[in-house]
ROSE-4610 file (N, C-alpha, C; in Angstrom, 1 decimal, always signed):
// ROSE-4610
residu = [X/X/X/X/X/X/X/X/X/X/X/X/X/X/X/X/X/X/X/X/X/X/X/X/X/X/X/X/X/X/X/X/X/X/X/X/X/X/X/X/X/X/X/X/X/X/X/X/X/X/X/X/X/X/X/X/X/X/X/X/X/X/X/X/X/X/X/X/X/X/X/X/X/X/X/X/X/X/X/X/X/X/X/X/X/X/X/X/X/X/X/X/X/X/X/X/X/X/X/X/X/X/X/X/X/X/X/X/X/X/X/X/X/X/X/X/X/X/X/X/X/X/X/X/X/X/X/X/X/X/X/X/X/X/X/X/X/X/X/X/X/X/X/X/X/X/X/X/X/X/X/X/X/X/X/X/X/X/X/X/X/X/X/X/X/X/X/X/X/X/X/X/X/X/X/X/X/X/X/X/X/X/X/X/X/X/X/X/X/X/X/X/X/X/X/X/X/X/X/X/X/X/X/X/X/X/X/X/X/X/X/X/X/X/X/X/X/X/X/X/X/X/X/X/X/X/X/X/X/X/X/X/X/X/X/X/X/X/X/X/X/X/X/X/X/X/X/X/X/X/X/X/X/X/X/X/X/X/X/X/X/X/X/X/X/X/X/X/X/X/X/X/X/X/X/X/X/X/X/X/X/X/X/X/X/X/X/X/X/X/X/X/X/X/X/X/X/X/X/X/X/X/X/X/X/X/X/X/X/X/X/X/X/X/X/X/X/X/X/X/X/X/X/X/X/X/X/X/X/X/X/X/X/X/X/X/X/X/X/X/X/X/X/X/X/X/X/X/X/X/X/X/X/X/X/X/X/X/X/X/X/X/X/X/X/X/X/X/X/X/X/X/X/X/X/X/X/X/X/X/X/X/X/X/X/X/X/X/X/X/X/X/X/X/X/X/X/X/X/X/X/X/X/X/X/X/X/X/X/X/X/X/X/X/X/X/X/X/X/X/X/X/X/X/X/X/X/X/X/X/X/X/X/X/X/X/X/X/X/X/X/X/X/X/X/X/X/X/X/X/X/X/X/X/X/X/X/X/X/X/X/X/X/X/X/X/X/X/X/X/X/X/X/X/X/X/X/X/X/X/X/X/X/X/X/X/X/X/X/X/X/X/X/X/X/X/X/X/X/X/X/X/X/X/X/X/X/X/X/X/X/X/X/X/X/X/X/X/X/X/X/X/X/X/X/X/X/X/X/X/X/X/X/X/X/X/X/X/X/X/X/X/X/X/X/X/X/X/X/X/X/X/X/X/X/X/X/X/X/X/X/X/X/X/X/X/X/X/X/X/X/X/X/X/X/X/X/X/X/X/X/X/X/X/X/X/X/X/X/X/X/X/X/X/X/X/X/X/X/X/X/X/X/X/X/X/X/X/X/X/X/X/X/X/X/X/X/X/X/X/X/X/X/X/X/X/X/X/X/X/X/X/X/X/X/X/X/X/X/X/X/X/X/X/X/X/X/X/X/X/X/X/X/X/X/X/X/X/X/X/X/X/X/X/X/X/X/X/X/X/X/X/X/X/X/X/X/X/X/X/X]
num = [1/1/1/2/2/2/3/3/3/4/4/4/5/5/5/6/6/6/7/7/7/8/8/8/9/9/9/10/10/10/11/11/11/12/12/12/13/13/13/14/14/14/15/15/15/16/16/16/17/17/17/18/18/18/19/19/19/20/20/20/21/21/21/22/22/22/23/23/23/24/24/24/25/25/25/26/26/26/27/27/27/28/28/28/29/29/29/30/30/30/31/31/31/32/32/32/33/33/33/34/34/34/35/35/35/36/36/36/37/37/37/38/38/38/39/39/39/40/40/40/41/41/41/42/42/42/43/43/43/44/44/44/45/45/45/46/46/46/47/47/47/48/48/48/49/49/49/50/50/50/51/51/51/52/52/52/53/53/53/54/54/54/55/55/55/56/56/56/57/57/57/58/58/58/59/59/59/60/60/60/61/61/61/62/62/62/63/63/63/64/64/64/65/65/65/66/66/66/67/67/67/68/68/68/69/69/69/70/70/70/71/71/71/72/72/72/73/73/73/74/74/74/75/75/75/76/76/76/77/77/77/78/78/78/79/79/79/80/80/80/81/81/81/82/82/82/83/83/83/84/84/84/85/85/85/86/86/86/87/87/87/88/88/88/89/89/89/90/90/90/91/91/91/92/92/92/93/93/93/94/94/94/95/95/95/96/96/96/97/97/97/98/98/98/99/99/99/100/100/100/101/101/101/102/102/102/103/103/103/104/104/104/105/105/105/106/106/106/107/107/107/108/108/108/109/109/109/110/110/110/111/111/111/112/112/112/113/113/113/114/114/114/115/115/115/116/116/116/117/117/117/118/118/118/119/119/119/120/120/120/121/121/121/122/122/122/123/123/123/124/124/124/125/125/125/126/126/126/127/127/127/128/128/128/129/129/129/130/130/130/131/131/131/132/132/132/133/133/133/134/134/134/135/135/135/136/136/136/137/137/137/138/138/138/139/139/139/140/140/140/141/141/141/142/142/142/143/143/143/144/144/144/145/145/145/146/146/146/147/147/147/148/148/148/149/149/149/150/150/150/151/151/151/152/152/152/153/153/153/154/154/154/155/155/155/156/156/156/157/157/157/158/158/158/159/159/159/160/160/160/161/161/161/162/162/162/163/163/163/164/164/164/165/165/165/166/166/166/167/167/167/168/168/168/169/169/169/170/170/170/171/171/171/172/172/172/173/173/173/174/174/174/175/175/175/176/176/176/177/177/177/178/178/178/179/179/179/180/180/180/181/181/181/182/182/182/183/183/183/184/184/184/185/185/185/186/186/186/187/187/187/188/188/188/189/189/189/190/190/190/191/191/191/192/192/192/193/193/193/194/194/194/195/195/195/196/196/196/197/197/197/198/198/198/199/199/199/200/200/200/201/201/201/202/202/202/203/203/203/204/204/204/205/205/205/206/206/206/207/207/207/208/208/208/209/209/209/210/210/210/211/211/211/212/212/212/213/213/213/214/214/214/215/215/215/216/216/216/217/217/217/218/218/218/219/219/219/220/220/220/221/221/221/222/222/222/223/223/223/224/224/224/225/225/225/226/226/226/227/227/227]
x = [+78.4/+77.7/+78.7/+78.7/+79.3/+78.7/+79.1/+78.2/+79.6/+79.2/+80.1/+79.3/+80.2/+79.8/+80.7/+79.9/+80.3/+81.9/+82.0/+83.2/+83.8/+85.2/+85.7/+86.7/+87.5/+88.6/+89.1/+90.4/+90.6/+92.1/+91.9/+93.3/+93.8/+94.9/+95.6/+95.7/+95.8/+96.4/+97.2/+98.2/+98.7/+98.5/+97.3/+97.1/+95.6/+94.7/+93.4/+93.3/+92.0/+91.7/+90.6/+90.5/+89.6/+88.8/+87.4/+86.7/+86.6/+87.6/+86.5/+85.5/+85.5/+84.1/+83.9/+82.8/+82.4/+81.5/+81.6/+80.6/+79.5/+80.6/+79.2/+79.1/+77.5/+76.8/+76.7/+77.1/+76.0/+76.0/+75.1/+75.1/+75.1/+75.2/+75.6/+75.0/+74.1/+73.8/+74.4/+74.8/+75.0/+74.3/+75.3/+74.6/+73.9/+74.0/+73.2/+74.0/+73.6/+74.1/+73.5/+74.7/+75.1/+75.9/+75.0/+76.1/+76.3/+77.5/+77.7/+78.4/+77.1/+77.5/+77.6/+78.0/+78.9/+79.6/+79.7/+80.6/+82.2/+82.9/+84.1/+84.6/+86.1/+85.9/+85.2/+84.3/+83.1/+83.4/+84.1/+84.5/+84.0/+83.3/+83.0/+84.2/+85.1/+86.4/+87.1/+87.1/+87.3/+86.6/+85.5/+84.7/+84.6/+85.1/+85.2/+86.5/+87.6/+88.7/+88.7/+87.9/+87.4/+87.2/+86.1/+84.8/+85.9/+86.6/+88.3/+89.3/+89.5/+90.4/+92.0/+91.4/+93.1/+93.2/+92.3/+92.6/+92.3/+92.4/+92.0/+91.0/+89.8/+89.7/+90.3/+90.3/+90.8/+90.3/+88.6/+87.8/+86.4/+86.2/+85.0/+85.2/+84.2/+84.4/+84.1/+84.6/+84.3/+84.2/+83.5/+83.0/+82.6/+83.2/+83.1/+82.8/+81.8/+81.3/+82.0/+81.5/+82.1/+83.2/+84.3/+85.7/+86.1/+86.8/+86.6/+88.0/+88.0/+89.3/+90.2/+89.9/+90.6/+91.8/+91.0/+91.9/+92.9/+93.1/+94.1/+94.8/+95.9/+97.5/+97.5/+98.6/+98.7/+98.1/+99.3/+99.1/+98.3/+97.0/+95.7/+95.0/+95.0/+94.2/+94.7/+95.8/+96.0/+95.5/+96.0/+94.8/+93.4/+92.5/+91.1/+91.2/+91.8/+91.6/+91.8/+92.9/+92.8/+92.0/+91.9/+90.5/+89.0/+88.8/+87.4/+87.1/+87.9/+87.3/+88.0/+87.1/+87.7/+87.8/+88.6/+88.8/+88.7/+87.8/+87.7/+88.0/+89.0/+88.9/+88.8/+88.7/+88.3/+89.8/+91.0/+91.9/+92.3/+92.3/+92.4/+93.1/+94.1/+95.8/+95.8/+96.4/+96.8/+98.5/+98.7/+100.1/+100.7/+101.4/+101.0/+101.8/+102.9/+103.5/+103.0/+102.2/+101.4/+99.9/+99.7/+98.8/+97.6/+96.1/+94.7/+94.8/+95.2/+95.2/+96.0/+97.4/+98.4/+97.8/+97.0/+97.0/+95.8/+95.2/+94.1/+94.9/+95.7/+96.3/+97.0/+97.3/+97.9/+96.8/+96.0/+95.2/+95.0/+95.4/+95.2/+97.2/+98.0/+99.3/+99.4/+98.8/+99.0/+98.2/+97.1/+96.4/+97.2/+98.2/+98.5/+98.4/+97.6/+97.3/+97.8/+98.1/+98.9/+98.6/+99.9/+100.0/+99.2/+98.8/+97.8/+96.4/+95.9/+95.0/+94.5/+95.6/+95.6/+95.2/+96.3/+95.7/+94.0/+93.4/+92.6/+91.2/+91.8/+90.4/+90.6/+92.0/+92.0/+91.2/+91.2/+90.6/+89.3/+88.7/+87.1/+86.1/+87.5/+87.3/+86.9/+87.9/+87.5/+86.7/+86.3/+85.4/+84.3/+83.8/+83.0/+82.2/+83.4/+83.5/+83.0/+82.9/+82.9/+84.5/+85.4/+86.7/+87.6/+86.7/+86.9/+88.2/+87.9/+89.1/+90.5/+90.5/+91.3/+92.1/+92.1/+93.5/+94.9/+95.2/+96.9/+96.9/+96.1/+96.3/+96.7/+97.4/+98.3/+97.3/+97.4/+96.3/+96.4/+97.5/+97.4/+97.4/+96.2/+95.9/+94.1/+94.0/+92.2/+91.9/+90.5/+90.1/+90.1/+89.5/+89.3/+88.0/+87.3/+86.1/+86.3/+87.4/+88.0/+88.3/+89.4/+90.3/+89.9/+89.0/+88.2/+87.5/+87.1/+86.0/+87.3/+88.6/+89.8/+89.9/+90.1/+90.2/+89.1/+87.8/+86.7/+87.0/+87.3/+87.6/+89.0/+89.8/+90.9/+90.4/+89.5/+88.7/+88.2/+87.0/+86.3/+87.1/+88.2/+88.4/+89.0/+89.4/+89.6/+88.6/+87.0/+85.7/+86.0/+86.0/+85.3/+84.0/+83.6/+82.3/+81.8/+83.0/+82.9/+83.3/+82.5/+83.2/+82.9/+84.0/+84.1/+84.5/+83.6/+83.8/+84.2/+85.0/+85.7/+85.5/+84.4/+84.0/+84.8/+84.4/+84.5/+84.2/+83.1/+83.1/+83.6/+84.1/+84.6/+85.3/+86.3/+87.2/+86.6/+85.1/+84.2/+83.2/+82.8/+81.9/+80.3/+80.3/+78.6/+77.8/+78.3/+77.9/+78.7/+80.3/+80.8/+80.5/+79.8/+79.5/+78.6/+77.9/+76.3/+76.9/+77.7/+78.6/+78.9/+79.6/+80.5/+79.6/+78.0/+77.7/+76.9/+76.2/+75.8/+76.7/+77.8/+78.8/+78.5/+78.8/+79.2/+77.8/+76.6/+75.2/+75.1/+74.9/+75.5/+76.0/+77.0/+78.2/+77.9/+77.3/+76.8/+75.6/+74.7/+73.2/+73.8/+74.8/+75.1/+75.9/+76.9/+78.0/+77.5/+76.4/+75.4/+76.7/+77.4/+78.1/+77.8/+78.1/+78.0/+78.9/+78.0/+78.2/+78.4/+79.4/+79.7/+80.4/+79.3/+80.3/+80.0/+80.9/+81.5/+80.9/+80.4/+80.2/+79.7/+80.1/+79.0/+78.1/+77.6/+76.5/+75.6/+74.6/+73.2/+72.2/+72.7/+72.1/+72.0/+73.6/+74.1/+73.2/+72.9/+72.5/+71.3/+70.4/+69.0/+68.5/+69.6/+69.2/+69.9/+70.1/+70.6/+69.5/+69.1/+68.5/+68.8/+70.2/+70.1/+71.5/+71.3/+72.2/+72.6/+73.7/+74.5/+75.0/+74.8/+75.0/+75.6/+76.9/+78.3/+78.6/+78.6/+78.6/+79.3/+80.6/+81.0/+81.2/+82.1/+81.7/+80.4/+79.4/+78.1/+77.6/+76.6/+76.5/+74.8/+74.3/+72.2/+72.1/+71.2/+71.0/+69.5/+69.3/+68.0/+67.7/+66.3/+66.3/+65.5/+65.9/+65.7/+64.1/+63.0/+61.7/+61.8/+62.2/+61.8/+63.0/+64.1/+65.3/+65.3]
y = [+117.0/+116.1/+115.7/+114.5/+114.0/+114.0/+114.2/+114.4/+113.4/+112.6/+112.0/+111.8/+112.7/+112.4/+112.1/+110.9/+110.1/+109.5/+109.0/+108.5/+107.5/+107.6/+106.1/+106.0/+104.6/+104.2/+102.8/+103.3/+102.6/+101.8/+100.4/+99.7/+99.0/+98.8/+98.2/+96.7/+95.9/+94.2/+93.6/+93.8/+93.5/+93.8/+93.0/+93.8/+94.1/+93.8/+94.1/+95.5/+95.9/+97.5/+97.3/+96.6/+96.9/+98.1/+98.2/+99.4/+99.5/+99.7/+99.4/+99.8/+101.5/+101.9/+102.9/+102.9/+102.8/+104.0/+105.4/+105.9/+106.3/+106.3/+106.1/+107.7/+107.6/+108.9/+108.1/+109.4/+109.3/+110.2/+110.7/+111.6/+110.9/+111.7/+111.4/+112.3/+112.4/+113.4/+113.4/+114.8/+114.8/+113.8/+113.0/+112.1/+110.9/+110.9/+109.7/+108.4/+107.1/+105.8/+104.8/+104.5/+103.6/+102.9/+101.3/+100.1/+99.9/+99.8/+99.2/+97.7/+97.3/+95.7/+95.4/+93.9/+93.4/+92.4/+91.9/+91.0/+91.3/+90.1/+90.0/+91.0/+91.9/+92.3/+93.3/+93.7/+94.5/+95.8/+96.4/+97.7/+98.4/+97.5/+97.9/+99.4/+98.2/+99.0/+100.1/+99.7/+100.8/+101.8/+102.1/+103.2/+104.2/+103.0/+103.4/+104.3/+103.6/+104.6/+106.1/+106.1/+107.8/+108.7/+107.8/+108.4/+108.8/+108.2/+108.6/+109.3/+110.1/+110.3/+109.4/+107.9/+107.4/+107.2/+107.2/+107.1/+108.3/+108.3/+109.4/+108.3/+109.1/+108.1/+108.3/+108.4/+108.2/+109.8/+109.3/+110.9/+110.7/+111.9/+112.5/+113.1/+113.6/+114.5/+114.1/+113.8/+113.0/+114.5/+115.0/+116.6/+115.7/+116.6/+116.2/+117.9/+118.2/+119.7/+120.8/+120.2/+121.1/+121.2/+120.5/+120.4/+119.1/+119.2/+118.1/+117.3/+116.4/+115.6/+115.1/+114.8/+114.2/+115.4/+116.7/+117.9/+118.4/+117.9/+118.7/+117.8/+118.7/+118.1/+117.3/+116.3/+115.5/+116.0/+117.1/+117.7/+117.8/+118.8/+119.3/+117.9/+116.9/+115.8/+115.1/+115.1/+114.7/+115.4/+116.2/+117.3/+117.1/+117.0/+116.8/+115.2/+114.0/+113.0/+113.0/+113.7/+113.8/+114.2/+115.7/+116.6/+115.5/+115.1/+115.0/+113.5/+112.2/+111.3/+110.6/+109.6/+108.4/+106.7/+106.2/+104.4/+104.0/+102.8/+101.6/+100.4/+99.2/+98.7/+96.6/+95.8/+94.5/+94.1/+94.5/+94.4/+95.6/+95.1/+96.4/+97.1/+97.0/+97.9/+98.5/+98.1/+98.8/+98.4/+99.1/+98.6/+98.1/+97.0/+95.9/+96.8/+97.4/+97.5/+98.9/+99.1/+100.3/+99.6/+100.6/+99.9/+100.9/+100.3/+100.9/+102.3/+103.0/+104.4/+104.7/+104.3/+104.8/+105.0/+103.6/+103.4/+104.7/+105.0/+105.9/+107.3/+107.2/+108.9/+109.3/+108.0/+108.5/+108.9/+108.8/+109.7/+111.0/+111.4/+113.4/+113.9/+112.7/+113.4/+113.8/+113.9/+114.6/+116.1/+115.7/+117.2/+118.3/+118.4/+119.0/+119.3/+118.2/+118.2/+117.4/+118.7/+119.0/+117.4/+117.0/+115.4/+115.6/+116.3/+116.1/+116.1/+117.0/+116.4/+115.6/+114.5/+113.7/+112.4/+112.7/+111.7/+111.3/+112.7/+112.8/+112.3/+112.8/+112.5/+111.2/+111.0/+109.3/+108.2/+108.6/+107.5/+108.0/+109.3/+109.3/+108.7/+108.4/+107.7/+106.2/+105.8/+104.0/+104.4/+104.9/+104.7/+105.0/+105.9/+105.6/+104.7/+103.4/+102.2/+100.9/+101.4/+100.6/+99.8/+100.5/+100.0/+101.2/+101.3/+102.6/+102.0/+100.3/+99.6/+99.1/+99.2/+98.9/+99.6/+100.8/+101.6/+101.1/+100.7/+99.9/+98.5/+98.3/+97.0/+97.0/+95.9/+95.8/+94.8/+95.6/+94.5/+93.1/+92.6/+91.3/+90.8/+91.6/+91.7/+90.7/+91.8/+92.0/+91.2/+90.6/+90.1/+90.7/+90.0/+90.9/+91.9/+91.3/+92.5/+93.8/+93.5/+94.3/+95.4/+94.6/+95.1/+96.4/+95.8/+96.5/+97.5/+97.6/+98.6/+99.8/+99.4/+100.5/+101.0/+100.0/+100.6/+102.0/+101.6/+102.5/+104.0/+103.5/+104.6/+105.8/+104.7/+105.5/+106.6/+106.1/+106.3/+107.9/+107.7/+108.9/+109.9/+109.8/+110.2/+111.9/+111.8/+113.5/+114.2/+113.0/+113.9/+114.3/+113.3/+113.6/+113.7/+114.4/+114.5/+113.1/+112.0/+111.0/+109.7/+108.6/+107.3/+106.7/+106.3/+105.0/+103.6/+102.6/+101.3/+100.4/+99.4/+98.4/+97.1/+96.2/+95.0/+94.9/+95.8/+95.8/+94.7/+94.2/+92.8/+91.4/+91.5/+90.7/+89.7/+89.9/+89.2/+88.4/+88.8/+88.5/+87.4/+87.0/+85.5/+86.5/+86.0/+86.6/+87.6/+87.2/+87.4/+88.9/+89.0/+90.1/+91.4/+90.5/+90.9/+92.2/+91.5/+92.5/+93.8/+93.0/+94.3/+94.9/+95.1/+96.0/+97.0/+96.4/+97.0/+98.3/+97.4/+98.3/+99.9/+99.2/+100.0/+101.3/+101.0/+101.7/+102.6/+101.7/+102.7/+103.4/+103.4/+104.4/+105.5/+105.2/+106.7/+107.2/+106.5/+107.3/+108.6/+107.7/+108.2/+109.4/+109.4/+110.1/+111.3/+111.0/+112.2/+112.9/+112.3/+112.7/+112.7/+111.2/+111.2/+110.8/+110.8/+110.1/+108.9/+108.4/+106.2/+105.8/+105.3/+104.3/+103.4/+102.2/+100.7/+99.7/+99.2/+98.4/+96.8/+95.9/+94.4/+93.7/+92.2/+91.3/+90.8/+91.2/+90.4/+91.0/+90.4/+90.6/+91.6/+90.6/+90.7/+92.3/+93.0/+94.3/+95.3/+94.6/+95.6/+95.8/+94.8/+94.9/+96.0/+96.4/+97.2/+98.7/+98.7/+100.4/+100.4/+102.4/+102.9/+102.9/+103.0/+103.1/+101.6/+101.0/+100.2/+100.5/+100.7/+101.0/+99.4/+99.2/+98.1/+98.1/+97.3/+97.7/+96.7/+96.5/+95.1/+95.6/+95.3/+95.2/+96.8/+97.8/+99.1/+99.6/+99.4/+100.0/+99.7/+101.2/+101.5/+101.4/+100.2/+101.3/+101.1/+102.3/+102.7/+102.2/+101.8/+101.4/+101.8/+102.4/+102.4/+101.4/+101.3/+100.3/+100.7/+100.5/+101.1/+100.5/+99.2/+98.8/+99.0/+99.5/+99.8/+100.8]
z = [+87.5/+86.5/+85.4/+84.9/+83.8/+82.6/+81.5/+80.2/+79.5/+78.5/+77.8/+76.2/+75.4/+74.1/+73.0/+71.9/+70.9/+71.3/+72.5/+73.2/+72.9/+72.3/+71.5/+72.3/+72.4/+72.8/+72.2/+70.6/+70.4/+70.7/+70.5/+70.8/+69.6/+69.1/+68.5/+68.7/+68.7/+68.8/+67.8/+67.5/+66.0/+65.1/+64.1/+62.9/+63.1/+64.1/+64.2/+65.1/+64.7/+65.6/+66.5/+67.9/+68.5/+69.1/+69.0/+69.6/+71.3/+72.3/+73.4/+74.3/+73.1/+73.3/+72.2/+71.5/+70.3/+70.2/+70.4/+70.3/+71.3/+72.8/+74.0/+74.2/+74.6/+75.3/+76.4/+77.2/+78.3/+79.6/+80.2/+81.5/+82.7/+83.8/+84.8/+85.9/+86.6/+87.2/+88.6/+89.2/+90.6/+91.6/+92.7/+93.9/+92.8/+91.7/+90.7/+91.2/+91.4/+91.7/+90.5/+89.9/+88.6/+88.4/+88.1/+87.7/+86.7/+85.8/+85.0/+85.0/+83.6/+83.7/+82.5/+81.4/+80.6/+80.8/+79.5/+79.1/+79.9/+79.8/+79.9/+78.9/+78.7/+77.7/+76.8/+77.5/+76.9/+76.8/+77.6/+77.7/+78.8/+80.2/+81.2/+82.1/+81.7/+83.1/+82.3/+81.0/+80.3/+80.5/+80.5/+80.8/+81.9/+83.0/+84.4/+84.3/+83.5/+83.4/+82.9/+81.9/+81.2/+82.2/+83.1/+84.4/+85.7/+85.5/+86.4/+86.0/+85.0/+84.3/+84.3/+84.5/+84.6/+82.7/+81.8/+80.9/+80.1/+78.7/+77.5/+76.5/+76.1/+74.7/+73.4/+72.3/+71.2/+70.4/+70.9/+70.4/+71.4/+71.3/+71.9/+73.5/+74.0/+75.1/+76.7/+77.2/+78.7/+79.6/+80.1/+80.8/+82.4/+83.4/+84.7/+84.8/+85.3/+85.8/+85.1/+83.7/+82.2/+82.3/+82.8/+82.2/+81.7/+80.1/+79.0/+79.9/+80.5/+81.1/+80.2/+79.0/+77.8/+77.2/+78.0/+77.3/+78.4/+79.5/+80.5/+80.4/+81.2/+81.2/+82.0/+82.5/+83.2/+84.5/+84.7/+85.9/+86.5/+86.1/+86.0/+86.2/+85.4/+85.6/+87.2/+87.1/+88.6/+90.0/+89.9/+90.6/+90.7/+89.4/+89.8/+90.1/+89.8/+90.7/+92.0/+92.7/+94.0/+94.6/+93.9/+95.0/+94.8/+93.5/+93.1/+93.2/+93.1/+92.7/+93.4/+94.0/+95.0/+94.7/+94.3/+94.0/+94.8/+94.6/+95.1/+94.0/+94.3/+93.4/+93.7/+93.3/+93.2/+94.4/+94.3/+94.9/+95.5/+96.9/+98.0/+98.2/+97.0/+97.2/+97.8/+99.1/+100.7/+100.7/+101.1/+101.6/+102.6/+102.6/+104.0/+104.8/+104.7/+105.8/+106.6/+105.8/+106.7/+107.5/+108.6/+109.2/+108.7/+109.6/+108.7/+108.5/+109.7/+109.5/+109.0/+108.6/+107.3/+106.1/+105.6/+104.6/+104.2/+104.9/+105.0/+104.6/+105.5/+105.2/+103.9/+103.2/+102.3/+101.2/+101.0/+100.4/+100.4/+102.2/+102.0/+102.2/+101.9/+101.5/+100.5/+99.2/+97.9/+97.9/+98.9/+99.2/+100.0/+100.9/+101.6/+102.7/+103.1/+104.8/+105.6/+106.7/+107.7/+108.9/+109.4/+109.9/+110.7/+111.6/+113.1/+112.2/+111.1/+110.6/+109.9/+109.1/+108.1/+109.4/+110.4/+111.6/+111.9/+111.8/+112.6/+111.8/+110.6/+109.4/+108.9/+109.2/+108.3/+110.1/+111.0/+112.3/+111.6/+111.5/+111.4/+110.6/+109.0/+108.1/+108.2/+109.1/+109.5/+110.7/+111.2/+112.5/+111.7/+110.5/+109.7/+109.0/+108.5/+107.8/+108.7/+110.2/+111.3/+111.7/+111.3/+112.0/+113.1/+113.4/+115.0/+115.6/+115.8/+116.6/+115.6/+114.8/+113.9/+113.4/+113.7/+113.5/+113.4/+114.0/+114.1/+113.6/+112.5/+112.6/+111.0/+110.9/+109.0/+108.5/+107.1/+105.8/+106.4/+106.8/+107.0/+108.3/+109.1/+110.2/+110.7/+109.1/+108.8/+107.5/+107.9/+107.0/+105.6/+104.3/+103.1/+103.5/+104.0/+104.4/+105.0/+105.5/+106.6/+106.0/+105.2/+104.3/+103.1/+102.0/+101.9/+102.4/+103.8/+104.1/+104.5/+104.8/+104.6/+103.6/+101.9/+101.0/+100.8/+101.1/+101.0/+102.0/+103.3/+103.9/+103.3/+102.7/+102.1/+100.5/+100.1/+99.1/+99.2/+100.4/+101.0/+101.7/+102.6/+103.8/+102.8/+101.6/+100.9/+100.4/+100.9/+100.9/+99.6/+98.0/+96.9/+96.2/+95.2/+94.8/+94.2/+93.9/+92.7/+93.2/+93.7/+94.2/+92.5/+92.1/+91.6/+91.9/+91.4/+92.4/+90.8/+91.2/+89.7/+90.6/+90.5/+91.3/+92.9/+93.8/+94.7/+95.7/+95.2/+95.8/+95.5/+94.0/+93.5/+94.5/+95.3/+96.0/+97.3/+97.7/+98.9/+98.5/+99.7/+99.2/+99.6/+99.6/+99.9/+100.8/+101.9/+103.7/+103.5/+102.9/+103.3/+102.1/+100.7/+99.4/+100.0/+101.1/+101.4/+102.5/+103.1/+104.1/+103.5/+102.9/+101.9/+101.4/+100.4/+100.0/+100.2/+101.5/+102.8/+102.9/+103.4/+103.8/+102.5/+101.1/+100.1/+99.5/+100.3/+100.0/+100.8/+102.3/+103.3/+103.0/+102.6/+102.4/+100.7/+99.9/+99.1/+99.5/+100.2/+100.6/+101.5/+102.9/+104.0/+103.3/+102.6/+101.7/+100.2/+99.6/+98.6/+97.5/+97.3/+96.3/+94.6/+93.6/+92.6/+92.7/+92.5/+92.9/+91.8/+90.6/+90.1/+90.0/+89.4/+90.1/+88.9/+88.3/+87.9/+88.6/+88.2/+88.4/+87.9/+87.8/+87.1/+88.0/+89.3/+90.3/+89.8/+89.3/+88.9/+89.9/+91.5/+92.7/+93.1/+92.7/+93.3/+91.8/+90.6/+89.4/+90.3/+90.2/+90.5/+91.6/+92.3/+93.7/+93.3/+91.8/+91.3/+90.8/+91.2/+90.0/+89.1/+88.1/+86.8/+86.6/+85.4/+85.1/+83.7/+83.6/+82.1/+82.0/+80.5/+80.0/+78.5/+78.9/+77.3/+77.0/+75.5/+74.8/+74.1/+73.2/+72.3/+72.2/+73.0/+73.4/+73.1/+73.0/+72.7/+74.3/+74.6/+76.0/+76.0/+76.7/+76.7/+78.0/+78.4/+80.1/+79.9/+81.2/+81.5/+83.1/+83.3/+84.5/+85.5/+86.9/+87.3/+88.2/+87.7/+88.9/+90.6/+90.4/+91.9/+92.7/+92.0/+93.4/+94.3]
């Protein structure tokens, strides 16, 4: 579970102090699926960074299963992102010169696992995603749809408790907007993950139970009845 209290993250710009988040609460319950949406600017991705430990805020306490992330060492914080928390992001950062299942394994090379198994979990990973046949094939083989649904597979395949998603479909037109999403409710529902995602599609808010909404870093949750 995530608990986040009176959460600030401030920035400098010359001589102005922007907030780009102001004071946020908020929880997070186990397997819970949550969009957050906002302005340009708003302090959406910001938030997502805390909920990842890629950033620190300024003050207050960001707790992932009672440990404050703002308070460990690099080290330690790198650590619980590998074991615990999986990216997905708007750009599919794959590496072209590796093919689907490379790109997949390098996710359980920081874990320690052994090559015949990194093989074996990174194929079950895309055969998961529905790219069973796509193994050998380079980013610039496969569509963005494609593409994506590797990124996702590279995401899961270290079996974290925590997907976070940063407009995942951003890059997709429509048709693959709903594949994707498919794909990403699936493996929340199947792996009983905590789902948070980042987007401005109205379409993708409406079909979460809960929608966090940040303006001007100020955060209000609302829940969704008909999702």
């Amino acid at each position: 579970m995530y608990e986040l209290r009176n959460v600030t993250k401030r920035y400098t710009r010359g001589k102005d102090t922007v907030d780009a988040l102001d004071g946020v609460d908020l929880s997070i319950a186990d397997g819970d699926r949550l969009v957050i949406q906002g302005p340009t600017g708003g302090g959406k991705s910001t938030l997502l960074q805390m909920l990842g430990g890629l950033d620190r805020p300024t003050s207050g306490e960001v707790s992932l299963d009672g440990t404050d992330l703002a308070k460990l060492s690099e080290a330690r914080l790198t650590k619980v992102r590998s074991e615990n928390i999986g990216f997905v992001f708007q750009s599919f950062n794959l590496i072209p010169t590796l093919t689907a299942q490379e790109n997949v394994e390098t996710a359980l090379v920081p874990l320690g696992v052994k090559v015949r198994d990194r093989r074996e979990r990174a194929a079950e990973a895309l055969r998961s995603v529905g790219l069973g046949e796509r193994l050998g094939h380079l980013p610039s083989e496969m569509s963005g749809g494609q593409q994506q649904r590797v990124a996702i597979a590279r995401a899961l395949v270290k079996q974290p408790k925590v997907l976070l998603a940063d407009e995942p479909t951003g890059n997709l037109d429509e048709s693959m907007r709903d594949e994707i999403m498919d794909v990403l409710e699936r493996m929340w529902k199947e792996l009983g993950l905590t789902f948070i995602m980042v987007t401005h599609d109205s379409a993708i808010a409406r079909k979460a139970p809960r929608v966090a909404t940040i303006r001007k870093g100020k955060l209000t949750v609302k829940e969704n009845a008909g999702a």
